[in-house]
C-alpha positions in Angstrom: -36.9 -73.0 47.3 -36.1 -69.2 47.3 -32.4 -70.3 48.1 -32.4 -72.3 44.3 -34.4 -69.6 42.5 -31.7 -66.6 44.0 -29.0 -69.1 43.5 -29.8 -69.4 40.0 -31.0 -66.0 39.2 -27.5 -64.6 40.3 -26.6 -67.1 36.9 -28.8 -65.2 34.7 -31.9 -68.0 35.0 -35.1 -66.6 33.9 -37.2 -68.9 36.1 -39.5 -67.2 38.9 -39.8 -68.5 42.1 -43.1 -70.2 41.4 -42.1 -72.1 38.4 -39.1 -72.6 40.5 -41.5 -74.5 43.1 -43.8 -75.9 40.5 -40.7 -77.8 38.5 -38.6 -78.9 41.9 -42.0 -79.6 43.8 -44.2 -80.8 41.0 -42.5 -82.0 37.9 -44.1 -79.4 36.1 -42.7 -78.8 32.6 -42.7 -74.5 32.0 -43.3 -73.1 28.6 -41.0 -70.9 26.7 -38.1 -72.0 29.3 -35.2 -73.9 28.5 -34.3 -77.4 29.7 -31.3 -76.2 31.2 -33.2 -73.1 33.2 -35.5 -76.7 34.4 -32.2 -78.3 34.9 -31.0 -76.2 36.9 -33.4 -75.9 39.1 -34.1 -79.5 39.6 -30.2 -79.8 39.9 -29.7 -77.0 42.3 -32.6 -78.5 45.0 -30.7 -81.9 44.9 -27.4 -80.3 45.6 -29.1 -78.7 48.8 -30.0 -82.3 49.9 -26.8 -83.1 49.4 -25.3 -80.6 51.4 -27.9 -81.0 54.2 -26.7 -84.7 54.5 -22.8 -84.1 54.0 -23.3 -82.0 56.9 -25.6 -83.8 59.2 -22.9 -87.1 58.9 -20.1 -84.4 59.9 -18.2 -85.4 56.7 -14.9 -83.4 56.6 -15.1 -81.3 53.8 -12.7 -82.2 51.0 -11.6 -81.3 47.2 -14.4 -84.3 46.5 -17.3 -82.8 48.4 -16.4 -79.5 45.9 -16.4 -82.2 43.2 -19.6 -84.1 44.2 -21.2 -80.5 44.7 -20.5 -79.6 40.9 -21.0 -82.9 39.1 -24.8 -82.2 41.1 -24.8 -78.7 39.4 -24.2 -79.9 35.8 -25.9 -83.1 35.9 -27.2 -83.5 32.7 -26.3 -80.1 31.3 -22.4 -80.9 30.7 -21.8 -84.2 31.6 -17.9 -83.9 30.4 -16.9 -81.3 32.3 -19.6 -81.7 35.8 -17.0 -82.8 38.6 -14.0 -82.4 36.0 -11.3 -79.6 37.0 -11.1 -77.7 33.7 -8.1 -78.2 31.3 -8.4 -75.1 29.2 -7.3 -70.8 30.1 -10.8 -69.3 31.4 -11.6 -65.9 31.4 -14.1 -64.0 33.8 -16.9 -61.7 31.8 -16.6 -58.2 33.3 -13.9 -58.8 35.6 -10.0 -58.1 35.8 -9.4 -61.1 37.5 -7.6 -63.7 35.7 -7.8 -67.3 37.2 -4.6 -69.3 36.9 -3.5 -72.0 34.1 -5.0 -75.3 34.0 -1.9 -76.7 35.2 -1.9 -75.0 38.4 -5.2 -75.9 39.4 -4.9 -79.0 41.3 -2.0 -77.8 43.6 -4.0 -74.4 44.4 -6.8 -76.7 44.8 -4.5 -78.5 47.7 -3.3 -75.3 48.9 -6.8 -73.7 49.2 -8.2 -77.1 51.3 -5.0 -76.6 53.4 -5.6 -73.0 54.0 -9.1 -73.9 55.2 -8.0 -76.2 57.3 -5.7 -73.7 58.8 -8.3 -70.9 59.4 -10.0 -73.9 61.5 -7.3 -74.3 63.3 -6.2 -70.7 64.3 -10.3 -70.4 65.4 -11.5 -68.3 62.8 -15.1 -67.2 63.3 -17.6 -69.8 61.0 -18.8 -67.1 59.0 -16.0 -66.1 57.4 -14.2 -69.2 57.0 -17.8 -69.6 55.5 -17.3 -66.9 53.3 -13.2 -67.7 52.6 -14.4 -70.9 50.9 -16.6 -69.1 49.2 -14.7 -66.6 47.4 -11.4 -68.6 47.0 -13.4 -71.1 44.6 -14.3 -68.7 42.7 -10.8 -67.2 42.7 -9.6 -70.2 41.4 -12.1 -70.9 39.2 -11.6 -74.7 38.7 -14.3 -75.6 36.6 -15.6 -74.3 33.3 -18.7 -73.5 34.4 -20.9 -73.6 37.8 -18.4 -72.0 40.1 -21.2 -69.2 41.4 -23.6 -72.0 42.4 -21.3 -74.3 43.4 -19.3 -71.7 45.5 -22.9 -70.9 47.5 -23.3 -73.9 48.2 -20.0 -74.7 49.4 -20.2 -72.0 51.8 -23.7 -72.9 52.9 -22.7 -76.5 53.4 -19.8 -75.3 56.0 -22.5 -73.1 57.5 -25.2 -76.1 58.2 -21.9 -78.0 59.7 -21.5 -75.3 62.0 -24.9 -75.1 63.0 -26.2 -72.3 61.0 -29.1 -71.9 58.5 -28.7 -71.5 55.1 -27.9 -68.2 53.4 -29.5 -67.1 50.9 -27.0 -64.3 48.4 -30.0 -61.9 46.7 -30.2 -62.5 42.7 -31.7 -58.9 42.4 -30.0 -56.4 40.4 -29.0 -54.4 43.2 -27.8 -57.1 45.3 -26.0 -58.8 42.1 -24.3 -55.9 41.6 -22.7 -55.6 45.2 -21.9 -59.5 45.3 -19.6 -59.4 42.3 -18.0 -56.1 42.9 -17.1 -57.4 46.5 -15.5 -60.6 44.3 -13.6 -58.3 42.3 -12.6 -56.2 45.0 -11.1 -59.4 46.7 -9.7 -61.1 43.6 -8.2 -57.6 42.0 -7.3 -55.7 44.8 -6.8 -58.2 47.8 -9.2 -56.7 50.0 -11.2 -59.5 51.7 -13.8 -57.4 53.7 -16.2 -56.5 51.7 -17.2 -59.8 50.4 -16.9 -61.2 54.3 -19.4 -58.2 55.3 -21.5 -59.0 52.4 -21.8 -62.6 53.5 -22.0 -61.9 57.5 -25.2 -59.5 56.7 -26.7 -62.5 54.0 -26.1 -64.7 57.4 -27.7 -62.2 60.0 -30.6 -61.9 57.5 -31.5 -65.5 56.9 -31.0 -66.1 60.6 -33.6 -63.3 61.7 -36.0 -64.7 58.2 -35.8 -67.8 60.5 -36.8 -66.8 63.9 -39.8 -64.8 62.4 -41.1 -67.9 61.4 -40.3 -69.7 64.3 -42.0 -66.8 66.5 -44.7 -66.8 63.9 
């Protein structure tokens, strides 16, 4: 529950972690919030299910588990464009980054599962290929809308299949803040490490959140 409320806070959702759990555990209809703030919450706690069982049948990630993952996210919010690659120029608020033409989309799509696939292959630690898949969907930027959510969950879905817990990225100011100038600083300037530190301390967190409650 705190992973969907962060999730979608990082978005901009007003929702607080109890209506949060009140709507996805209760059906519970919040006043003065938007269907879409519901719908993304109800949305976002199916996609974790999703993920969960993607990862417990050891299904090799693919470009239609990124797909599946955003037609989950927009579900009843844009039903054109949820699971559809985008076939219009995007442009990033804030950032200098400027994802590529529609046209190149599907073979940077391909290039970015083969690159993955690669990383495997040469043993790169689970973290960051964790993280890699992560910030390369949002460098591409596929989708008209629902890359930050689907991204996290992406990355979180590779964690589970490696044996991890999930990770929860803060939604905080602060926290915001960090996470997208670590994107920029990998999408503008090339320089991967901050946004794999950023991710390797989310990972060391959740994992120490867990054994506390386990010791507990």
């Amino acid at each position: 529950m705190e992973y969907t409320y962060e999730s979608n806070r990082i978005e901009g959702n007003t929702l607080t972690l109890q209506e949060t759990a009140l709507i996805v555990g209760e059906g519970v209809t919040i006043g003065g919030k938007s269907m879409a703030e519901h719908l993304e919450a109800i949305n976002h706690a199916q996609a974790i299910e999703f993920i969960k069982e993607i990862a417990s049948a050891g299904i090799e990630i693919t470009e239609r588990t990124v797909k599946e993952i955003h037609a989950i996210i927009l579900h009843g919010i844009n039903r054109e464009q949820a699971g559809r690659y985008r076939n219009v120029p995007v442009m990033i608020a804030g950032s200098r980054h400027i994802p590529p033409q529609p046209y190149l989309i599907a073979p940077r799509m391909e290039n970015f599962m083969l690159e993955y696939r690669q990383l495997e292959a040469d043993g790169a630690h689970p973290v960051l290929i964790a993280a890699y898949l992560h910030d390369e969907l949002v460098r591409i930027h596929p989708f008209i809308d629902g890359h930050g959510r689907t991204s996290r969950l992406l990355m979180n879905l590779y964690l589970l299949s490696k044996g991890y817990t999930i990770t929860v990225l803060k939604g905080d100011n602060g926290a915001k803040q960090a996470y997208y100038a670590a994107l920029e600083a990998s999408h503008v300037e090339n320089d991967r490490e901050p946004f794999n530190l950023l991710v390797a301390t989310a990972v060391k967190n959740s994992l120490g959140d867990y054994l506390r409650i386990i010791e507990g």
